[in-house]
N, C-alpha and C positions, 0 to 999 in steps of 0.2 A: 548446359552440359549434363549429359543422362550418366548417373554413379558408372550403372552395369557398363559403360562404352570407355570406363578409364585404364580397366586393364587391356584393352586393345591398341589407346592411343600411347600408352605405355610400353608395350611389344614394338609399336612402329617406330615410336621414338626411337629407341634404343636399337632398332634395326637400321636408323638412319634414316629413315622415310620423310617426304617432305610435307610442310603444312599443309597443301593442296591436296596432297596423296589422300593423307588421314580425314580433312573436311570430307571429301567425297565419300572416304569408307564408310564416314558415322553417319553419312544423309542415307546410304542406302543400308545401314545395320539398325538405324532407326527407322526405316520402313519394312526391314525383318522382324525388330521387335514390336512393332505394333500391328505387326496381322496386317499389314497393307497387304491384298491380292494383287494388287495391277490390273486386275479386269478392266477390257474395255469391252463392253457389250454393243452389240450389231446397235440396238437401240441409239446409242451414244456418237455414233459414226455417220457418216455417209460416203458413198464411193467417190473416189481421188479423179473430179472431170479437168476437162480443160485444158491440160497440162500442153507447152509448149512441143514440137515436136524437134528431132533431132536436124531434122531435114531443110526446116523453116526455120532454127535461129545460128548452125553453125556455117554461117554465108562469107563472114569477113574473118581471114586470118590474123590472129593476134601479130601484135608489132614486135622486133626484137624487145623495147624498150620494156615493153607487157611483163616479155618471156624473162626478161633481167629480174622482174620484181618477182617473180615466182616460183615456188617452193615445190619441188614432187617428191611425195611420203611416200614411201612402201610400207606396210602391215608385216612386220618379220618376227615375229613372235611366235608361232606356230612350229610346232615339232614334227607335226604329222603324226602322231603315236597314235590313230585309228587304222595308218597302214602299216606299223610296224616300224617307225623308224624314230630314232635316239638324235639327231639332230635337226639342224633347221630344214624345215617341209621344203624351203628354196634352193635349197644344195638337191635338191633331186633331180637327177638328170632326165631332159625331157629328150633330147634327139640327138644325134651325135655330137655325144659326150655333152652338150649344152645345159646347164644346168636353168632355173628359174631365175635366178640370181645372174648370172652370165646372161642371159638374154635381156634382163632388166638393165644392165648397165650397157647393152648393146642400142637400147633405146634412148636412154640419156645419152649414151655419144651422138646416136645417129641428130636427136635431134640440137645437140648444141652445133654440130656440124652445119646443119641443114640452116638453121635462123641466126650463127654466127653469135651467140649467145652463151655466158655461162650458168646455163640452168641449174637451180642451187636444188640437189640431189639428197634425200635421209633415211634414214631407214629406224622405224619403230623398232627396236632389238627388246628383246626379254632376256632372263639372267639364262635360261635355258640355249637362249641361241645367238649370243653376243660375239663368243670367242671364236665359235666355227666359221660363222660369216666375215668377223672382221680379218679373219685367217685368210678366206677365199679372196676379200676383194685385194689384197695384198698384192695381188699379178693386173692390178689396174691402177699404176702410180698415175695417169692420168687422170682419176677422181681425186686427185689428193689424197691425206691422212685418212686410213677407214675409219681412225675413231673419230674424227670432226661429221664423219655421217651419220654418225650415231644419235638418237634419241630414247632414252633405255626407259622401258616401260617398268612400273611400282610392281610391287606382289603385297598380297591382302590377307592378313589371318583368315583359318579356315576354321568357323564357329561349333562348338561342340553343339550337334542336335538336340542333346537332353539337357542342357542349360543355360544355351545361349551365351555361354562363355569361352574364350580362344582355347584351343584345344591344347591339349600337351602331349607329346610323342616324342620321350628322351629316346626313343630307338633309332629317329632320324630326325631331325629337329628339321628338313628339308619339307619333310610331309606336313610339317605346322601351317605351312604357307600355298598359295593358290596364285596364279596370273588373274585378276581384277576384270577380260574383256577387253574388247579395244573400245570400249567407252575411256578409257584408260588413258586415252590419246590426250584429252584436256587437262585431268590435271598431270600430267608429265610432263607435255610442252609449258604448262603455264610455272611448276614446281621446281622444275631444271632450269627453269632463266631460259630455256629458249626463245620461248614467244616474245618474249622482250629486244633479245637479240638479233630476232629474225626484224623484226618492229623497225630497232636502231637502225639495222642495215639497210634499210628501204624497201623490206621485202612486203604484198601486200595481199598475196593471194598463194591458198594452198591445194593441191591436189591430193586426196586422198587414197589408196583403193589398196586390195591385196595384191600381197606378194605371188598368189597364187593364177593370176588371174591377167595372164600376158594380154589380153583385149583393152584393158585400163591404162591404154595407152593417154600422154598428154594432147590431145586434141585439140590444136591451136583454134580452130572455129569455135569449139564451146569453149576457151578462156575468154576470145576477145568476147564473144556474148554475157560470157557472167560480169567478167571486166565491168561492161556498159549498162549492163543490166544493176549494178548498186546493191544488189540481195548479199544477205551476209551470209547465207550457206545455199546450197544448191544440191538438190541429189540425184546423181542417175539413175533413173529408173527403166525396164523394160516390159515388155507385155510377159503376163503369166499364163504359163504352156499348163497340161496337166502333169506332167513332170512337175512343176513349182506348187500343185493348189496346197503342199501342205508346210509350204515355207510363207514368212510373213508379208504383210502387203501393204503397201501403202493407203490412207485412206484420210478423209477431212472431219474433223470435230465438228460435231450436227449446231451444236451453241453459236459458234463465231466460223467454222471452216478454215483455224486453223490443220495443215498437214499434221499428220503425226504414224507411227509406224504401229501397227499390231500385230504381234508375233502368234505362235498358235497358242505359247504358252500363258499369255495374257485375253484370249479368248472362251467364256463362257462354256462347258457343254454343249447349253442346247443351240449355239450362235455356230457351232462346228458346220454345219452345214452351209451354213451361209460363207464363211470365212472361206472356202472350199470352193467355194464360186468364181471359177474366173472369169465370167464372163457377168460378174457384178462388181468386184475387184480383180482389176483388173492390170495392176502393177507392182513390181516386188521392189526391191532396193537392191542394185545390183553393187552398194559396198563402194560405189565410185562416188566420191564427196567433193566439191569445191567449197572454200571458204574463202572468207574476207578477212585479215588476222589482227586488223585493227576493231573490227565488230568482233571476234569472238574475243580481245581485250575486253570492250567494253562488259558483253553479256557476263564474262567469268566477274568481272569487276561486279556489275551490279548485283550479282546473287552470292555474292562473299567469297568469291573465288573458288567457284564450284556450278558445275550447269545440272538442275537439277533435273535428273536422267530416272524412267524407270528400272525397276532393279529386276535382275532376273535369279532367283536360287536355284540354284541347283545342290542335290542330296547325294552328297558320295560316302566312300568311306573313308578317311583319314588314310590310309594307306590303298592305293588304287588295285593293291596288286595282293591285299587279303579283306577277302571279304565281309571275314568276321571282326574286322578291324572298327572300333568305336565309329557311328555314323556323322556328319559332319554337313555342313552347308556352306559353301560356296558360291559367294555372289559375286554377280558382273553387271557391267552397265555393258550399252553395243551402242557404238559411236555414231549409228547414222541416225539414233534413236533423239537424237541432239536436235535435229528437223522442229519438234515442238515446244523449244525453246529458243525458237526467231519466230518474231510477230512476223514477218515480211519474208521467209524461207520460202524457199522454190524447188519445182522437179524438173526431170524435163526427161522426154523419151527417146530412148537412144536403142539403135540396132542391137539385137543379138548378141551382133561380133564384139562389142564391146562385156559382154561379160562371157569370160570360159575357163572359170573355177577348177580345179583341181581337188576335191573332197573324196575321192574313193579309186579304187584301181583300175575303175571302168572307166572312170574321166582322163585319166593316165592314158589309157590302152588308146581310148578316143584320138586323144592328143597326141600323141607319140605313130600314130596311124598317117596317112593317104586324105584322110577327111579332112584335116587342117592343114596348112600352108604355114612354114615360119617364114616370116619376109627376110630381107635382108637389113632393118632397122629393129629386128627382134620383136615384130608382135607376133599373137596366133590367132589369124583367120580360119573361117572354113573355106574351104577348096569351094570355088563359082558353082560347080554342078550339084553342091548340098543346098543351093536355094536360099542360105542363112539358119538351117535347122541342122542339127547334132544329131550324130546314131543315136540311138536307143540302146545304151549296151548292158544286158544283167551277168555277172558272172558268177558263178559257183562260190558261195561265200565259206565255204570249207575249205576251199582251194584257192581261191586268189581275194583274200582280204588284204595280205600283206604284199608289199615293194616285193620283194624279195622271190614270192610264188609268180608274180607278174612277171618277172624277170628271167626267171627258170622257163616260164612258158613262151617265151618269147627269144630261147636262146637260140633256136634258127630262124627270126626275123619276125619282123610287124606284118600279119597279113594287112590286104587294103580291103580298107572299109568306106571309100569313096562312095558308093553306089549301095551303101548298105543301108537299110531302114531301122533293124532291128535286130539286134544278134541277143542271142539266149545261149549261155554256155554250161553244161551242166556236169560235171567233173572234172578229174585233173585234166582238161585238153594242153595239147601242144601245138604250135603256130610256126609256121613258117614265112617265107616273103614271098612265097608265092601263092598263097594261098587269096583266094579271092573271095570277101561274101557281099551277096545283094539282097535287094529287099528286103524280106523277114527271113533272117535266116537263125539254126537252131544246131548248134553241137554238142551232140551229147555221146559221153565217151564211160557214162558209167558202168560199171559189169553188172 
């Protein structure tokens, strides 16, 4: 136990945090304090071949029995606060009146309906977005208690930068603390007695993916595959567009060809160019995760009850909203970064349509458009005539960074962007429903 990490495990303590919470903190506050980079250099890697494809292994539908043993997570932590909004990113409504959250439990009905099964349903909550969702799912007494859904993710001291010790801010003792990342997922499931319980129950396999990302739907063909497949984690991955070349990519360790994930911020300068390559790497992590949950017993079991995850810092400032606020560090792990910590982890490449994020107000505009189809079991396809490819949309970031300006511009209707390739918006525009653009199209409404 390192002196410098007692007055952290001492703040958790007393904040109630669990033993798993704190092991994890001080694996990655002791590779802050030791000047660990995380560098993985082009050198160290090779491109991710081989990999199974979507087509060739989701052939045989999982059995109700399968669906009985299996768990589907949603990612609900997220506030959305880069578009401007104060609760959970999944209360935002995507299309009449349909929120993220409402469509997500339209799919867990559709599919307990459909395989006559009770798919055991949860949702990763943070202290940020616990009370609004558990408020909303309130009008669905068919999922049961919203708190039995619940799985509430830890929060992590935020490290003072000029001593590496937990920070103090009597002005709001809220700003002392940070969300930990959804690497955060193990020790919370492991910390909260869940995994134990899920274990007891007979439950054997989990699905993971975000709350934002209606395409992560449960995929009976890829359960019964991982099912029979014996791998203790599985990740879906897709091809990288140049849209993606500057998000992370999946790739094989050059030593043994264990999988493992390199983000950009764990990538070298001069390897930038290469990492940037997608036609060398050539797959991202689309967030959508299967597990075995008696292996990841095991695995947290043999490394002390903690998977040991690269750490990612990030440098704010204690108070996010003054900038001359004391500077601060903020570490997270990212949960599908978990992949190089199974000898025998898998990927497998999956359509497009399975991943379609929600990160900016262009992906909104996307989504809430003509270009995607909501089914009637609540996923989000693209409409058959986009081929499987997404508009291209930039909008005026003076003018529509936040919900709210999307909203305004959109008070006489979603134009359709079915047939659009590329739209470029560049001022306050306003939009109607009848408004139609194709191809490359370009509004510019500035004086």
């Amino acid at each position: 136990m390192s002196a410098s990490f007692d007055p952290f495990r001492q703040k958790m303590e007393s904040a109630g945090l669990s033993k798993a919470a704190i092991a994890a903190f001080e694996r990655s506050y002791g590779l802050l304090a030791a000047n660990e980079s995380g560098l993985i250099p082009e050198s160290a890697i090779t491109p991710a071949e081989g990999l199974p494809l979507y087509e060739e292994v989701a052939t045989t539908q999982a059995s109700p029995d399968l669906l009985a043993k299996t768990v589907l997570l949603k990612l609900n932590g997220g506030l959305g606060t880069g578009m401007g909004l104060e609760k959970a990113k999944s209360l935002l409504p995507v299309r009449d009146g349909q929120t993220f959250l409402d469509l997500i439990v339209r799919q867990v009905l559709a599919a307990r309906k459909a395989t006559g099964s009770d798919l055991k349903f949860l949702l990763l909550n943070s202290f940020s977005t616990s009370e609004d969702t558990l408020g909303h799912l309130a009008k669905y007494p068919e999922l049961g208690n919203p708190a039995d859904l619940e799985l509430m993710q830890n929060k992590v001291p935020k490290i003072d930068a000029a001593t590496l010790a937990p920070i103090e801010w009597p002005a709001d003792r809220d700003h002392e603390w940070c969300p930990p990342g959804h690497g955060d997922l193990y020790p919370a499931i492991l910390g909260s007695g869940m995994l134990q319980q899920l274990l007891d129950a007979g439950y054997r396999y989990l699905f993971v993916s975000n709350s934002d990302n209606l395409g992560a739907t449960l995929d009976l063909g890829l359960l019964g595959w991982f099912a029979a497949s014996g791998k203790p984690f599985v990740m879906e991955v897709t091809a990288r567009t140049a849209a993606d070349r500057k998000g992370g990519h999946l790739a094989s360790r050059a030593t043994d060809g264990q999988l493992l994930l390199r983000e950009s911020a764990q990538c070298p300068d001069e390897d930038m160019d290469e990492f940037q390559d997608i036609s060398k790497h050539r797959y991202f992590n689309t967030n959508n995760l299967w597990l075995r949950l008696d292996l990841l017993a095991e695995a947290l079991d043999a490394n002390g009850g903690l998977l040991p995850l690269p750490v990612i810092k990030n440098k704010k400032t204690v108070d996010p909203r003054d900038k001359k606020s004391p500077a601060v560090y903020q570490l997270e792990t990212a949960m599908g970064a978990a992949i190089e910590c199974f000898a025998d982890a898998g990927a497998v490449v999956v359509p497009r349509m399975r991943f379609a994020p929600v990160k900016t107000t262009a992906d909104l505009l996307a989504l809430r458009s003509d270009a995607y189809i909501i089914t009637e079991d609540g996923r989000a396809v693209l409409a058959p005539e986009r081929n499987g490819i997404p508009p291209e949309i930039n909008l005026d970031g003076d003018h529509f960074k936040m919900v709210d300006q999307l909203d305004a511009a959109l008070a006489g209707g979603v134009p359709s962007l079915i047939r659009c390739k590329r739209l470029d918006v560049k001022g306050p525009a306003k939009f109607t429903s009848s408004d139609v653009y194709e191809g490359d199209a370009v509004v510019d409404v500035r004086s």
